[in-house]
C-alpha positions, 0 to 999 in steps of 0.5 A: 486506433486512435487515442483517447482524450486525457479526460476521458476514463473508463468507469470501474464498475460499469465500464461507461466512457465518460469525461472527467473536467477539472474538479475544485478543490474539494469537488468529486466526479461520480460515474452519472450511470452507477455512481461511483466515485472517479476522482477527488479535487485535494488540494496538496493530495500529492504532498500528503501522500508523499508524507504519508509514503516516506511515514509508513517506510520507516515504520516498516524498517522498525516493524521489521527490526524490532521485536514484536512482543517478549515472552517471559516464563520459567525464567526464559525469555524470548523475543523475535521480529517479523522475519524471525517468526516466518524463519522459525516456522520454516526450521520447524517444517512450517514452511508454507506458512513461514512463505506466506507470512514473508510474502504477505508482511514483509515483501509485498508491503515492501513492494507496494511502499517502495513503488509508491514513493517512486511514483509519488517522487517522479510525478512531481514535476511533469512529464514523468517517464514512461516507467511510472506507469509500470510501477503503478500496476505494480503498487496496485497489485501489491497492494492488494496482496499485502495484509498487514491488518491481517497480520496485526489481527493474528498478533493480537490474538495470539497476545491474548491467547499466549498471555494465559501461559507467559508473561507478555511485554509488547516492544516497538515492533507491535506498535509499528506493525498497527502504525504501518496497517494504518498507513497504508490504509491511508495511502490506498485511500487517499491515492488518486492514480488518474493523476498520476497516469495523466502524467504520465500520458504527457510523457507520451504524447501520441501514443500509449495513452489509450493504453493507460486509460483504464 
């Protein structure tokens, strides 16, 4: 079978074949079947996410070193970071929670930053190798198992619930975990993967092209 033209893609929704031309800066191309939006036209689109990839890094190691929050009461105090609480949960039995929280907060955002900065980094200059477009299945799926605005939201419920019986202090670690849900909400809207699987096909010309169209 042959392969399909470098603009030609597959609606997400509808499945309709269409071509995509170069858009203008600012321009958008919209599927003329069920409307939805295919590409963007951002002009420095690949900068801004680069800054934005290597922003929620850092975040991420602070949110992941930090403490999240300290608790006061009796004279005791008690401080933990991410990985400390889902260490704790397993101690105390809770082991399948403790998996989840690991999974969900830590590794699966790590995966995602991790295969973003890759693609983002070999897409600047094409052609990129053929290990982009690995990475990029990766950073989607890990994309969709990260849930660190879930995470956020269950923090700031137990702050308010824990404040009625200890005196709570917020640390660095909470301030980061809310900077890294927004950063990557960013990142996931403002990627544009038909850019860099276009890149991608230039690194194999004649052959897996059709493939990576999706």
């Amino acid at each position: 079978m042959e392969p399909l033209a470098a603009d030609i893609v597959a609606c997400p929704d509808c499945d309709l074949l269409q071509r995509v031309p170069p858009l203008p800066d600012g321009g958008t191309a919209r599927c003329p079947r069920c409307g939805r939006t295919l590409a963007h036209g951002r002009p420095g689109a690949s900068d801004r996410m680069l800054a934005l990839a290597v922003a929620a890094l850092v975040v991420f190691l602070l949110a992941n070193a930090e403490p999240l929050m300290r608790l006061s009461t009796a004279g005791q105090e008690v401080s933990t970071t991410v990985l400390g609480g889902a260490r704790e949960m397993w101690r105390q039995g809770e082991r399948t929670a403790a998996l989840l929280v690991a999974l969900f907060a830590v590794v699966a955002p790590f995966v995602y930053i991790s295969a973003m900065l890759a693609v983002l980094l070999a897409t600047r200059r094409p052609p990129a190798p053929r290990w982009v477009g690995v990475l990029l299945r990766w950073a989607e799926v890990s994309g969709l198992w990260s849930m660190v605005e879930v995470m956020m939201l269950g923090l700031l419920v137990a702050l308010v619930k824990i404040a009625r019986l200890a005196s709570v202090a917020p640390r660095v670690g909470l301030f980061a975990v809310g900077a890294l849900a927004f950063l990557l909400a960013a990142m996931s809207a403002g990627f544009d993967p038909r850019e860099a699987w276009s890149r991608v096909r230039w690194a194999d010309e004649g052959g897996g092209a059709g493939e990576a169209l999706r």
